[in-house]
N, CA and C atoms of all chains as a GROMACS GRO file, in nm:
protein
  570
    1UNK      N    1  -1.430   0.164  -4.878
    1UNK     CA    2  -1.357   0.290  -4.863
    1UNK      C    3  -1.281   0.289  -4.730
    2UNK      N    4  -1.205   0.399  -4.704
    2UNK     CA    5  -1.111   0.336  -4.610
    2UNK      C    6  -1.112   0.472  -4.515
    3UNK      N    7  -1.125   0.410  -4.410
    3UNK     CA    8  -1.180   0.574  -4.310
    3UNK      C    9  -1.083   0.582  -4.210
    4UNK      N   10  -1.042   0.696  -4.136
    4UNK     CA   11  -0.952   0.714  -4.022
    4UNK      C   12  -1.021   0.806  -3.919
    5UNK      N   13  -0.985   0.778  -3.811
    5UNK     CA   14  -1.031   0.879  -3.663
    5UNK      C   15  -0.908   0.950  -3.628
    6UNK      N   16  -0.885   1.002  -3.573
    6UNK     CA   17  -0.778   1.028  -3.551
    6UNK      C   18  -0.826   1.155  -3.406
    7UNK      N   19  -0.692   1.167  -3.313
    7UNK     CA   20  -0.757   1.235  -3.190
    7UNK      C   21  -0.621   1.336  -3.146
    8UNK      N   22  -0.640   1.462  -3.201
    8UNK     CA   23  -0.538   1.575  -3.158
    8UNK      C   24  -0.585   1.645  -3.029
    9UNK      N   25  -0.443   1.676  -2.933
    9UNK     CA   26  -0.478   1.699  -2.819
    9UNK      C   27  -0.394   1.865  -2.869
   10UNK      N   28  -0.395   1.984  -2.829
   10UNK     CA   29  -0.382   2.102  -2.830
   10UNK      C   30  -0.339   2.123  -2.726
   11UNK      N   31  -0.238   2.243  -2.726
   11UNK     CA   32  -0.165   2.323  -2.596
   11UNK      C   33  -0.339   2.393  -2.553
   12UNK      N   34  -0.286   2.405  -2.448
   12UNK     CA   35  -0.420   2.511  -2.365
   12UNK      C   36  -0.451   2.635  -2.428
   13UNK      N   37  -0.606   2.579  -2.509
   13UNK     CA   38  -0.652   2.728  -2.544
   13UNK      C   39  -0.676   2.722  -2.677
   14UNK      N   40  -0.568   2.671  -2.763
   14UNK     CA   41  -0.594   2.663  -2.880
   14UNK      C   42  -0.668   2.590  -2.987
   15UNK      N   43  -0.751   2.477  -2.918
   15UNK     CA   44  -0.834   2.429  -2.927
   15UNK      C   45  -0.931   2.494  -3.105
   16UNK      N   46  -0.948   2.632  -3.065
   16UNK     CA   47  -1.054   2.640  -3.175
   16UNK      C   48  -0.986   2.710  -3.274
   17UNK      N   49  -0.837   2.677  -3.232
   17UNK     CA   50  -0.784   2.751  -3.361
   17UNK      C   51  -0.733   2.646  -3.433
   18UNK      N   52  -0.719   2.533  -3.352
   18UNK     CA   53  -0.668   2.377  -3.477
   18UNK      C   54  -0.861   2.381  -3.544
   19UNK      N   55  -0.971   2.353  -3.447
   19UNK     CA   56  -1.059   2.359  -3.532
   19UNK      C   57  -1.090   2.432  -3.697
   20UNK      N   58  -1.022   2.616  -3.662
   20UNK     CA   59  -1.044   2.676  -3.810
   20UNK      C   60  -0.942   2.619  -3.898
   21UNK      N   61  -0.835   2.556  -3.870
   21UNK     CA   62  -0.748   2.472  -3.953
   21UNK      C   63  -0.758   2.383  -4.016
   22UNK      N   64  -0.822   2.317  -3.965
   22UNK     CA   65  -0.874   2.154  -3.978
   22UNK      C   66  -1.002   2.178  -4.083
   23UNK      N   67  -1.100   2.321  -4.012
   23UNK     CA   68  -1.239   2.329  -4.123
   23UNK      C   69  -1.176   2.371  -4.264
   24UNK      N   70  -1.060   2.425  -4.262
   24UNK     CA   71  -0.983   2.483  -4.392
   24UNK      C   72  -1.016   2.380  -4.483
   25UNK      N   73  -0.916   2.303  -4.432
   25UNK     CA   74  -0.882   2.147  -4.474
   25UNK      C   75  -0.973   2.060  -4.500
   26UNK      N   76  -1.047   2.076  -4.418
   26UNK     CA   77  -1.180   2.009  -4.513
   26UNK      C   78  -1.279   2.027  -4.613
   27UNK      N   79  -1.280   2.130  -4.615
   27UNK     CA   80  -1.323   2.187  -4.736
   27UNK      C   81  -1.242   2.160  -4.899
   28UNK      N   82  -1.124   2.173  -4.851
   28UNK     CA   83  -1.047   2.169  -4.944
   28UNK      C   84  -0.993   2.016  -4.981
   29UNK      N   85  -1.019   1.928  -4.876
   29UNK     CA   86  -1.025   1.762  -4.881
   29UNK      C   87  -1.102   1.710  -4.997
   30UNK      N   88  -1.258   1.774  -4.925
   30UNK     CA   89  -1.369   1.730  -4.945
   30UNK      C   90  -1.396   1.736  -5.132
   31UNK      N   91  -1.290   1.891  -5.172
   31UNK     CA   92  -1.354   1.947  -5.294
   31UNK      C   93  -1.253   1.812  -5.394
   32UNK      N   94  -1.204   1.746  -5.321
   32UNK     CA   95  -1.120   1.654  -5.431
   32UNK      C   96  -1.200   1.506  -5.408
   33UNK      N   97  -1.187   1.462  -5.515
   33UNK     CA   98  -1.277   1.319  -5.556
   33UNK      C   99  -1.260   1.252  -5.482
   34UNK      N  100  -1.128   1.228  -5.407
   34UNK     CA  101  -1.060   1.116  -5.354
   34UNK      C  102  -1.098   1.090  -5.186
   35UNK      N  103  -1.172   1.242  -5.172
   35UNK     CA  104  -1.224   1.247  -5.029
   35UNK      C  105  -1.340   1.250  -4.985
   36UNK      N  106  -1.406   1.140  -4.908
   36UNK     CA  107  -1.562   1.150  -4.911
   36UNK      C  108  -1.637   1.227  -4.824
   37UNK      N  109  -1.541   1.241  -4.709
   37UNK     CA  110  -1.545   1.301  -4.602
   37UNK      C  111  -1.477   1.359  -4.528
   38UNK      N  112  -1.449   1.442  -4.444
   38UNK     CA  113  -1.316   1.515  -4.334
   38UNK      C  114  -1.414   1.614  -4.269
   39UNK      N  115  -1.444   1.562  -4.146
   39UNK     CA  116  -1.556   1.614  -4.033
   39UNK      C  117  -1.424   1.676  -3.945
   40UNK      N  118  -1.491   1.763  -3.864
   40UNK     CA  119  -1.440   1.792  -3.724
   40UNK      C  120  -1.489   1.845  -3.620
   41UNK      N  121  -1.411   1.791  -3.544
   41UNK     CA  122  -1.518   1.747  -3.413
   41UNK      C  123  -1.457   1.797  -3.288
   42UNK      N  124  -1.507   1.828  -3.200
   42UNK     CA  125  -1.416   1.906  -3.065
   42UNK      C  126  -1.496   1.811  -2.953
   43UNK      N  127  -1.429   1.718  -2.870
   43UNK     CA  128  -1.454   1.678  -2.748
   43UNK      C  129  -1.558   1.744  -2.685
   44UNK      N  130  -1.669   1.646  -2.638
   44UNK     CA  131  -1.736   1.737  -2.513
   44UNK      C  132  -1.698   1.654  -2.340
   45UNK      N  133  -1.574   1.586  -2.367
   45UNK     CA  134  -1.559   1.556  -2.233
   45UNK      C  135  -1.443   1.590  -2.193
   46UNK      N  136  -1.319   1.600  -2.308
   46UNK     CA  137  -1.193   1.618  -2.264
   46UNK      C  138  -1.155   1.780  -2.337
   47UNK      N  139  -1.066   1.832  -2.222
   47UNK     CA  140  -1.027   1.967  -2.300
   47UNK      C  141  -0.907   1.968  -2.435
   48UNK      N  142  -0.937   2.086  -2.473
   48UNK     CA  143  -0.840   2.103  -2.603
   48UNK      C  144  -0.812   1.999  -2.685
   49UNK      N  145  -0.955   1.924  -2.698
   49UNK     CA  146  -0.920   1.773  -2.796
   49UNK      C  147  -0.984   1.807  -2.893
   50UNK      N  148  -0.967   1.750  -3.002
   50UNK     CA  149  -1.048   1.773  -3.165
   50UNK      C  150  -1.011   1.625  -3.173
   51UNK      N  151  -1.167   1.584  -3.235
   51UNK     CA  152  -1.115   1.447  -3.313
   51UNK      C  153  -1.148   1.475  -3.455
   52UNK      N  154  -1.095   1.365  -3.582
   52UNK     CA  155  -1.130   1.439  -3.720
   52UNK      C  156  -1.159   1.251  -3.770
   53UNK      N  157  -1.254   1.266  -3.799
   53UNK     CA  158  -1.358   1.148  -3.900
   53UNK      C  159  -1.308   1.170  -4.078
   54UNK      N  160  -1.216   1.087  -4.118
   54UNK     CA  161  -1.190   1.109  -4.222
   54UNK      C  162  -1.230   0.974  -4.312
   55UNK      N  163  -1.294   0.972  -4.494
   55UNK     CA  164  -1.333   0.850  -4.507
   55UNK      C  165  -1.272   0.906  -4.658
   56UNK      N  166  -1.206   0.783  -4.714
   56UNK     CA  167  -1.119   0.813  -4.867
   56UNK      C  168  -1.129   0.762  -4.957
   57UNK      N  169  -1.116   0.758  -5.135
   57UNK     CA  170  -1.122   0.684  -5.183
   57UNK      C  171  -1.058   0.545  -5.156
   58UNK      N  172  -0.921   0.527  -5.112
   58UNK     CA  173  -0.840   0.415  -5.054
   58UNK      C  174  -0.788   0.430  -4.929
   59UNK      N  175  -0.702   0.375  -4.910
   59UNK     CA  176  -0.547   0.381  -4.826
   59UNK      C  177  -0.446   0.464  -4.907
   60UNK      N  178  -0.437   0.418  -5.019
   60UNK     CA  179  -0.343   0.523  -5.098
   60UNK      C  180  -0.369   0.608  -5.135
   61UNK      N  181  -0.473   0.648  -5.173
   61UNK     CA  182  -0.578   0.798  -5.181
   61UNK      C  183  -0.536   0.924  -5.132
   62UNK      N  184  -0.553   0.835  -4.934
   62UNK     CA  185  -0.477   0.875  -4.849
   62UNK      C  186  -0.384   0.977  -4.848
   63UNK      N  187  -0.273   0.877  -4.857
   63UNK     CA  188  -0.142   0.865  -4.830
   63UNK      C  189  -0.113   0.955  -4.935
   64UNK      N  190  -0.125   0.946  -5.008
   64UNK     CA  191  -0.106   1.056  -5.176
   64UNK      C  192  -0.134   1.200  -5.095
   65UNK      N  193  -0.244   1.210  -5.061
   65UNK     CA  194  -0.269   1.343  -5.018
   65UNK      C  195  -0.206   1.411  -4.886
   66UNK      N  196  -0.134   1.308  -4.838
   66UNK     CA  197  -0.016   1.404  -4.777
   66UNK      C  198   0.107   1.461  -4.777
   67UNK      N  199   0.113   1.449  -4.962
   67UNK     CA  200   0.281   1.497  -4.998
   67UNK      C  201   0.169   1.631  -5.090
   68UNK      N  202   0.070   1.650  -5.087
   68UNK     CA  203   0.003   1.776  -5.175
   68UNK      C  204   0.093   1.884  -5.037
   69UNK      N  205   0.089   2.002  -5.197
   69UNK     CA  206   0.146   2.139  -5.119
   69UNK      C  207   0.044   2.208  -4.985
   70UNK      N  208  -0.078   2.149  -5.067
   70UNK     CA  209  -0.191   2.263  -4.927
   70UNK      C  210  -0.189   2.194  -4.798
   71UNK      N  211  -0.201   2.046  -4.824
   71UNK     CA  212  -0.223   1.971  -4.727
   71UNK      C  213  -0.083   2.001  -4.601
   72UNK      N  214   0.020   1.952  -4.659
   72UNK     CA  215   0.186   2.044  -4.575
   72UNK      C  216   0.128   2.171  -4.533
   73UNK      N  217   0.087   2.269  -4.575
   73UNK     CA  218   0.127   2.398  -4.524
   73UNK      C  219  -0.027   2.379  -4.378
   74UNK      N  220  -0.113   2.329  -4.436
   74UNK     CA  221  -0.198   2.301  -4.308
   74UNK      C  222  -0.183   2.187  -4.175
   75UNK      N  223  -0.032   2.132  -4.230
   75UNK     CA  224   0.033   2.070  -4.105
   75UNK      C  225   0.122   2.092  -4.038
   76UNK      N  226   0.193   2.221  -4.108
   76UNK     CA  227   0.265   2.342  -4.097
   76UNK      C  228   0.227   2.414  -3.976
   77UNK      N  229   0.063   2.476  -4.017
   77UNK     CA  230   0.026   2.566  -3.939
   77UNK      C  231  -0.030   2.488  -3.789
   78UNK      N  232  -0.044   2.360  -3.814
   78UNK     CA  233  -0.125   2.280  -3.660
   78UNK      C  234  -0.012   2.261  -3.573
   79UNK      N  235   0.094   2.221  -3.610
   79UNK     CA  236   0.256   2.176  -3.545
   79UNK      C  237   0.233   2.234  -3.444
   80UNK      N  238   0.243   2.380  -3.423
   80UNK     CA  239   0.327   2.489  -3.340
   80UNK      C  240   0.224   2.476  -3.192
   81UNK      N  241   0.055   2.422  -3.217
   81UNK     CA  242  -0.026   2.440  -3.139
   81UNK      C  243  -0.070   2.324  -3.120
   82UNK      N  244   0.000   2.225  -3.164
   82UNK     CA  245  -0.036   2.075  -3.103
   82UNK      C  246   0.049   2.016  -2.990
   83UNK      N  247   0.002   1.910  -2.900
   83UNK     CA  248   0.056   1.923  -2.758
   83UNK      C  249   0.080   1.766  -2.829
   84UNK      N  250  -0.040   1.655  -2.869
   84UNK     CA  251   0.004   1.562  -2.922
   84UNK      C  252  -0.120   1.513  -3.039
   85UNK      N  253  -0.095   1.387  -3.120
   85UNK     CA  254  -0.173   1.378  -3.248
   85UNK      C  255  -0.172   1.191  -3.226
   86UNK      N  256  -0.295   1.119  -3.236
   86UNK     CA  257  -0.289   1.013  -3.221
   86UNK      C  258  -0.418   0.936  -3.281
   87UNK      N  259  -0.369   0.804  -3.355
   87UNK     CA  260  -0.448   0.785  -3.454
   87UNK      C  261  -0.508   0.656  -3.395
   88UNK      N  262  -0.629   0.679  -3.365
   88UNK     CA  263  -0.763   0.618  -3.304
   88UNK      C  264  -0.798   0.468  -3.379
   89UNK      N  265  -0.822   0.522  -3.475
   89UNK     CA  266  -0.822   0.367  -3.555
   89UNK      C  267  -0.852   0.405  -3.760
   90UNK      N  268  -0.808   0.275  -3.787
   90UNK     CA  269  -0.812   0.291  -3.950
   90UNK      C  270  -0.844   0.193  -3.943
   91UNK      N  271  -0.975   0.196  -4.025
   91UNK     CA  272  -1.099   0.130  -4.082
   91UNK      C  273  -1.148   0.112  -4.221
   92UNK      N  274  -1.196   0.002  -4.251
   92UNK     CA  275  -1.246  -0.012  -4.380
   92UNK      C  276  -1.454   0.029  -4.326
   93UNK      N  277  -1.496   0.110  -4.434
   93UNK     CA  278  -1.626   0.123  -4.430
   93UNK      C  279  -1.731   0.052  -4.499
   94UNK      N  280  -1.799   0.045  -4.440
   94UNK     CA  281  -1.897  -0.077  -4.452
   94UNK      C  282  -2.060  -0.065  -4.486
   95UNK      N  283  -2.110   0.068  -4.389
   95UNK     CA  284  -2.232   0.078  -4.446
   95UNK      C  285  -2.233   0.252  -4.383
   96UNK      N  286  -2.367   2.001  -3.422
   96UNK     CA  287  -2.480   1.815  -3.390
   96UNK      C  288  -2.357   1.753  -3.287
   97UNK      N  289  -2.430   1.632  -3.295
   97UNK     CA  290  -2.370   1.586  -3.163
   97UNK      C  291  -2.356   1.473  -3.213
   98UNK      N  292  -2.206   1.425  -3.181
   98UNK     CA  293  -2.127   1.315  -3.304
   98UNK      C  294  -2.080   1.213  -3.162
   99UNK      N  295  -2.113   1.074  -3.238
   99UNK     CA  296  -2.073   0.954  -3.140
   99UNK      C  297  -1.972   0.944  -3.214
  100UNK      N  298  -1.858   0.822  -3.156
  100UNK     CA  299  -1.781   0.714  -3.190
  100UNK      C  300  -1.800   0.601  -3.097
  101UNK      N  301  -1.797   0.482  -3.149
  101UNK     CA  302  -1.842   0.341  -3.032
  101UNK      C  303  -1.732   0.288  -3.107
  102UNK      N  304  -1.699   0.200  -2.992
  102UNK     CA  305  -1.608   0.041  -3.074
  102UNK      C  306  -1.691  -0.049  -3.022
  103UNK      N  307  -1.738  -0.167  -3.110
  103UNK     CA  308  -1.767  -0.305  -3.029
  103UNK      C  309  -1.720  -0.446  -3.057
  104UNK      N  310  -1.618  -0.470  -2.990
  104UNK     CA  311  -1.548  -0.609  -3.006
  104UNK      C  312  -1.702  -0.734  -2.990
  105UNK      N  313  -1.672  -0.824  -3.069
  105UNK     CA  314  -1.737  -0.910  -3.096
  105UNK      C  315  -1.694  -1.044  -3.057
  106UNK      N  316  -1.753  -1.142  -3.087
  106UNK     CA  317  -1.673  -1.270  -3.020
  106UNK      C  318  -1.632  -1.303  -3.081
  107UNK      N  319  -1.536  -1.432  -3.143
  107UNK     CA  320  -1.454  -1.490  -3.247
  107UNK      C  321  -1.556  -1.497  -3.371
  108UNK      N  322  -1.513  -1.457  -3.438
  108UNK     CA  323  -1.577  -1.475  -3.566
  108UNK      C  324  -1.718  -1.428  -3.597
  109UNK      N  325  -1.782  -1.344  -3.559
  109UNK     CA  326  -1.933  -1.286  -3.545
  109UNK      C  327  -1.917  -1.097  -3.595
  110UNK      N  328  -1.778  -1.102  -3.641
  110UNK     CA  329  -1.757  -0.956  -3.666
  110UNK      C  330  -1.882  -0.904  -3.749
  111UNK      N  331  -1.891  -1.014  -3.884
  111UNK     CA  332  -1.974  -0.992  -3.976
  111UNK      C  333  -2.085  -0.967  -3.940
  112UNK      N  334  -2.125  -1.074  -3.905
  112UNK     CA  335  -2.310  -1.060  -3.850
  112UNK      C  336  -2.318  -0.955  -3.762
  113UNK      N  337  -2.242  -0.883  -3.709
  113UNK     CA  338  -2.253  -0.792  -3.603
  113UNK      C  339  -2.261  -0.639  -3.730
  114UNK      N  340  -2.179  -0.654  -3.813
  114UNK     CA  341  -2.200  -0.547  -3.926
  114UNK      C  342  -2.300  -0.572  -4.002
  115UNK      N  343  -2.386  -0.681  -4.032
  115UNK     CA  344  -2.523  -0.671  -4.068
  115UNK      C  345  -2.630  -0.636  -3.999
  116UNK      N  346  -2.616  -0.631  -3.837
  116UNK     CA  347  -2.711  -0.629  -3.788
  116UNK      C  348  -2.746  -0.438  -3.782
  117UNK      N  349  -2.565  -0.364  -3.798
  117UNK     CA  350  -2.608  -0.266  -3.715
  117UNK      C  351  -2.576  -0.164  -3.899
  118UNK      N  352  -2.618  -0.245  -3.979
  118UNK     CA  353  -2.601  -0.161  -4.155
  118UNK      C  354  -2.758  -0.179  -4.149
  119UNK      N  355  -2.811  -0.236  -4.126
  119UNK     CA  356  -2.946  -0.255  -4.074
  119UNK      C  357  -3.017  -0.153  -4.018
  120UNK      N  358  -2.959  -0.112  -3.932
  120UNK     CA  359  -2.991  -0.029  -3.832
  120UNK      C  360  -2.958   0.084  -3.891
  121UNK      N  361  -2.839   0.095  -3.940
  121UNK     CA  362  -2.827   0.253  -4.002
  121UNK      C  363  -2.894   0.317  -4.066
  122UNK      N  364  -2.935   0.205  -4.193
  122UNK     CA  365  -3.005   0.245  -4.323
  122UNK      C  366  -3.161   0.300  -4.239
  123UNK      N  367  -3.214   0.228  -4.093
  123UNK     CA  368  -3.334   0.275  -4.049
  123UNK      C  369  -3.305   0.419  -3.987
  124UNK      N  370  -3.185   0.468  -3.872
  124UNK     CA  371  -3.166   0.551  -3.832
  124UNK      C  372  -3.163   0.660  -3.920
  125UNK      N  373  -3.109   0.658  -4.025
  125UNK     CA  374  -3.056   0.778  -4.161
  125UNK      C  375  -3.167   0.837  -4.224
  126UNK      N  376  -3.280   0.743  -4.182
  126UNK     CA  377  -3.416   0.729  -4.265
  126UNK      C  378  -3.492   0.824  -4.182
  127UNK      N  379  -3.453   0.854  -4.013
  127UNK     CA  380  -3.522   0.978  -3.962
  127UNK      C  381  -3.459   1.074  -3.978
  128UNK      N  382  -3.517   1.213  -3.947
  128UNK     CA  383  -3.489   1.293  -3.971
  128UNK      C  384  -3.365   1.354  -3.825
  129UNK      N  385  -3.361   1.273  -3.730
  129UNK     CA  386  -3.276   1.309  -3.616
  129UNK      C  387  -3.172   1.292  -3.643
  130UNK      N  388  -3.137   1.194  -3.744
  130UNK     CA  389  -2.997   1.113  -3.752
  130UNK      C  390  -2.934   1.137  -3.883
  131UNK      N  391  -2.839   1.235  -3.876
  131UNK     CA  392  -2.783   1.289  -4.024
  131UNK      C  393  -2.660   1.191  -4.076
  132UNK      N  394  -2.619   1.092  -4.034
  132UNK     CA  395  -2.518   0.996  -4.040
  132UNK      C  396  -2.515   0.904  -3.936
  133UNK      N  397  -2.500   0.739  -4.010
  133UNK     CA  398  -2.489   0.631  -3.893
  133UNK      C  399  -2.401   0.560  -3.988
  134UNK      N  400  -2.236   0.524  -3.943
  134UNK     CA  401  -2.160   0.461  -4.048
  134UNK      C  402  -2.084   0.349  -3.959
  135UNK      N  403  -2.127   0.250  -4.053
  135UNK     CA  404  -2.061   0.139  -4.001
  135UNK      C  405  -1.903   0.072  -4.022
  136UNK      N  406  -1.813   0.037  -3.958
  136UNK     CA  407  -1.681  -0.023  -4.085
  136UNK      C  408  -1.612  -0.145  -3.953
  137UNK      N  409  -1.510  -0.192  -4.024
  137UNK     CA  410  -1.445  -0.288  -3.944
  137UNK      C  411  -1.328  -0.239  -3.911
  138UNK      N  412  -1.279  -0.258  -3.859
  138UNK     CA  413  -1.089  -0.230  -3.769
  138UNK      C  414  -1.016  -0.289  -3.874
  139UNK      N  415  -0.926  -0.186  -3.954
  139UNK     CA  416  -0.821  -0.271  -4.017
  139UNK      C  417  -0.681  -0.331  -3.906
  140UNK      N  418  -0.661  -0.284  -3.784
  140UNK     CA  419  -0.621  -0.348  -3.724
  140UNK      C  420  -0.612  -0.444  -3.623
  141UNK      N  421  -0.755  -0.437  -3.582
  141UNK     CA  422  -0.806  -0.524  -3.468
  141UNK      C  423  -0.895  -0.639  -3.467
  142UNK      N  424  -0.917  -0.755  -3.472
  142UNK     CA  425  -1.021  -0.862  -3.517
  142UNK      C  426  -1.151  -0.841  -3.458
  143UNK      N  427  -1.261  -0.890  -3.485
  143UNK     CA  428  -1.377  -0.912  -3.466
  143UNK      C  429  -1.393  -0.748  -3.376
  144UNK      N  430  -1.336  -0.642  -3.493
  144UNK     CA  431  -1.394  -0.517  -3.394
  144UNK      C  432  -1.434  -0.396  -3.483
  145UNK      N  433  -1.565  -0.366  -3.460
  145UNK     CA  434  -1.619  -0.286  -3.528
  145UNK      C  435  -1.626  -0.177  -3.484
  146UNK      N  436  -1.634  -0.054  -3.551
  146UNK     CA  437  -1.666   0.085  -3.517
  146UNK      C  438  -1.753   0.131  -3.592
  147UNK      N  439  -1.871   0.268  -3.510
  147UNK     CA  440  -1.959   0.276  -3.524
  147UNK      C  441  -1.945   0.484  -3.514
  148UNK      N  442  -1.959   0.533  -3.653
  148UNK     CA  443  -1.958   0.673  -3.615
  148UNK      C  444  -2.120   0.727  -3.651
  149UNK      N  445  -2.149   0.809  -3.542
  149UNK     CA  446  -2.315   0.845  -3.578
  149UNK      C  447  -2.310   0.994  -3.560
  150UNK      N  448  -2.392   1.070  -3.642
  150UNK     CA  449  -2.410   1.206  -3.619
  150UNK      C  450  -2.625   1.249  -3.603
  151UNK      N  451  -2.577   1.262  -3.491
  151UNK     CA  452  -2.764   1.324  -3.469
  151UNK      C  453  -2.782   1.472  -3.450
  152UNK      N  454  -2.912   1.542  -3.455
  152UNK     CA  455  -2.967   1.620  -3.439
  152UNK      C  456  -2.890   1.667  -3.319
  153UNK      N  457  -2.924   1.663  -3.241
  153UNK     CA  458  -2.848   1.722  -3.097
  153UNK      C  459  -2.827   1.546  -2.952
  154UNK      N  460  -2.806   1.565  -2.860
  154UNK     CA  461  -2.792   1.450  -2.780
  154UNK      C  462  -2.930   1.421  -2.736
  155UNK      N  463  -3.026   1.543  -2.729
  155UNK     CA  464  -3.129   1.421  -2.685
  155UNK      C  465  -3.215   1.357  -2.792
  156UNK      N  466  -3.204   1.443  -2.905
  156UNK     CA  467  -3.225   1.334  -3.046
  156UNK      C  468  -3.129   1.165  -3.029
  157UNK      N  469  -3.039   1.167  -3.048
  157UNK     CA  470  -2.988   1.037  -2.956
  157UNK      C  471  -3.048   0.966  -2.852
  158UNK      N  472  -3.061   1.049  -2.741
  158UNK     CA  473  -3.090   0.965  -2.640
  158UNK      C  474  -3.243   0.897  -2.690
  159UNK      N  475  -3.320   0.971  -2.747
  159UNK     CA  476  -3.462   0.956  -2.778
  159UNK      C  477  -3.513   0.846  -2.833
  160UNK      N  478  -3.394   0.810  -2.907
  160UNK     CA  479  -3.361   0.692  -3.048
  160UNK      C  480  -3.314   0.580  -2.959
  161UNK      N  481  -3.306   0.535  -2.829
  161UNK     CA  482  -3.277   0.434  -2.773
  161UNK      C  483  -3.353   0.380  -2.709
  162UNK      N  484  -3.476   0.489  -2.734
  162UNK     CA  485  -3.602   0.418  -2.686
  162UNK      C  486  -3.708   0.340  -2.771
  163UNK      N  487  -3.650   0.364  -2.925
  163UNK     CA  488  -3.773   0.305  -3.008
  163UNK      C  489  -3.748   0.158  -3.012
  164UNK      N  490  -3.860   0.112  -3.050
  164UNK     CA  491  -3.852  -0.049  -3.012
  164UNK      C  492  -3.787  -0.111  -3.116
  165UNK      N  493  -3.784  -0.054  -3.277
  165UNK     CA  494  -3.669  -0.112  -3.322
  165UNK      C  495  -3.530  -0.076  -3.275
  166UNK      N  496  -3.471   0.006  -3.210
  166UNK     CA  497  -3.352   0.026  -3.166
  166UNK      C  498  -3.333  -0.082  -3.077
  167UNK      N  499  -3.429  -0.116  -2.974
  167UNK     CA  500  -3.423  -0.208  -2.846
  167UNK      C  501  -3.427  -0.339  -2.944
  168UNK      N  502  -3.483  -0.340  -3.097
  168UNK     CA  503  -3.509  -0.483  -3.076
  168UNK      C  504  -3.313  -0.534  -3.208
  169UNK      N  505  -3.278  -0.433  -3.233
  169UNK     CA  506  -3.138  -0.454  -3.276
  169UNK      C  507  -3.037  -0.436  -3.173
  170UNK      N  508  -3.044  -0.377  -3.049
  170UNK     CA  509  -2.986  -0.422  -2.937
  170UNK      C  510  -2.979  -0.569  -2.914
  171UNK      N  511  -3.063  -0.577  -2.928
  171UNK     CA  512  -3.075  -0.733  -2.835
  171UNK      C  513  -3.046  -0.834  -2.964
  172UNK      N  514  -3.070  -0.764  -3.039
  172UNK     CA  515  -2.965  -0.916  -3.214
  172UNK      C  516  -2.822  -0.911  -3.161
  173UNK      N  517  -2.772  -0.804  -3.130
  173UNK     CA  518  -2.623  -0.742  -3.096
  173UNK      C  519  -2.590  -0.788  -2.980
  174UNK      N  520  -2.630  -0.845  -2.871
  174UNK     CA  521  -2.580  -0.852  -2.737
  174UNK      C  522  -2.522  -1.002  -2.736
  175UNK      N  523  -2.588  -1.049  -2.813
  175UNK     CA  524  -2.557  -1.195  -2.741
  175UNK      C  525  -2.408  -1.236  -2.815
  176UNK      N  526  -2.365  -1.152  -2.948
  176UNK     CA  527  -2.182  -1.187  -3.017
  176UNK      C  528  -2.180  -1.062  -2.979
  177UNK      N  529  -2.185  -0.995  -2.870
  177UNK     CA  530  -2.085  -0.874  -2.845
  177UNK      C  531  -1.990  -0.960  -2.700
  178UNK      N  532  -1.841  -0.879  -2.695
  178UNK     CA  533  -1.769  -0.931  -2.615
  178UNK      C  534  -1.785  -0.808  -2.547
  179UNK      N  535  -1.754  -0.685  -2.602
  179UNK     CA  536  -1.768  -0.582  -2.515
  179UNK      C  537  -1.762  -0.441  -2.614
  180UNK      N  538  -1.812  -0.333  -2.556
  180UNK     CA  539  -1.857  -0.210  -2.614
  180UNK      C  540  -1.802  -0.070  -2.554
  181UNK      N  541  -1.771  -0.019  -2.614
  181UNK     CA  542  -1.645   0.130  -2.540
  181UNK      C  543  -1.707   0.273  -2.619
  182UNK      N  544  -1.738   0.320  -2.557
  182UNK     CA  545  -1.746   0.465  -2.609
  182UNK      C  546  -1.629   0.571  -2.610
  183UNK      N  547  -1.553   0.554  -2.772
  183UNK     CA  548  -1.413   0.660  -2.818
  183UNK      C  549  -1.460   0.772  -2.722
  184UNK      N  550  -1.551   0.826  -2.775
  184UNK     CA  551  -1.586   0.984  -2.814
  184UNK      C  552  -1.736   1.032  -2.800
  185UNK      N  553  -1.773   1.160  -2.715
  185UNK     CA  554  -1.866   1.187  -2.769
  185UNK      C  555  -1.845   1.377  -2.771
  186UNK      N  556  -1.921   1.361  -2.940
  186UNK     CA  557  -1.839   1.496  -3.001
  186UNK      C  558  -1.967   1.621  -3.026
  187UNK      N  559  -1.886   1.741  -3.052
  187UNK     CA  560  -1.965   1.854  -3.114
  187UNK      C  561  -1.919   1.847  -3.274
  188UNK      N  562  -1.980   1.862  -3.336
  188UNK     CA  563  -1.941   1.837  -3.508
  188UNK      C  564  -1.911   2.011  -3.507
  189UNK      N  565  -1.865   1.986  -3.567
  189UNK     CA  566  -1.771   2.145  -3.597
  189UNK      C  567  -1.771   2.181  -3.793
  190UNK      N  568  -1.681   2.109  -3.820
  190UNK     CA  569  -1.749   2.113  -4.007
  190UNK      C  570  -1.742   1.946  -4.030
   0.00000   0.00000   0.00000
């Protein structure tokens, strides 16, 4: 299965409002087959960071699920309150 | 809970055995009750480099778990093909 980290940094403050975004989104990840996982996670060393643990049926699984309508409008709503978005590493899972 | 990320580069060619030693380890960690996730995978972009995401009970459930002697004694399978070891992240799990 094919997993991603990924590490969003937030304007000052908004921090726990990408969090209720992100928990949206995972829920709504999670409720589709193709997603095994979509955690989120808030830094305990650096400010206004969220990291997000994501694990998929594929790579293309993926990638599919970012032309869905819900998935856009919840990258819609992170845009305006993200400072920057940077992808940690993509991984194949193992155990 | 209180969510790790590790990377550990390995030496030429020991990626593998380094993911047996610590799928090993997971399947024992998962097996207590402190440790709600220990997932192992490889770098699709980086060679001989593994990542390691763990979710425990709280941090000193973690710390606690580095004292049992099987933890110390899969340390020490791991040290001798490790090149070097980085701690991403250490997180609050959020969803």
């Amino acid at each position: 299965m094919y997993a991603l980290i990924g590490k969003l940094v937030t304007k000052a403050g908004q921090r726990d409002r990408l969090v209720a975004i992100l928990s949206e989104a995972a829920r709504e990840m999670e409720a589709t087959s193709d997603c095994e996982s979509y955690r989120v996670h808030v830094s305990l060393d650096e400010a206004d960071t969220v990291f997000v643990y994501e694990v998929w049926r594929s790579e293309d699984a993926h990638a599919a699920s970012l032309s869905l309508a819900e998935v856009k409008a919840y990258i819609d709503q992170a845009k305006p309150i993200l400072e920057r978005m940077e992808r940690i590493a993509a991984l194949e899972l193992r155990s």
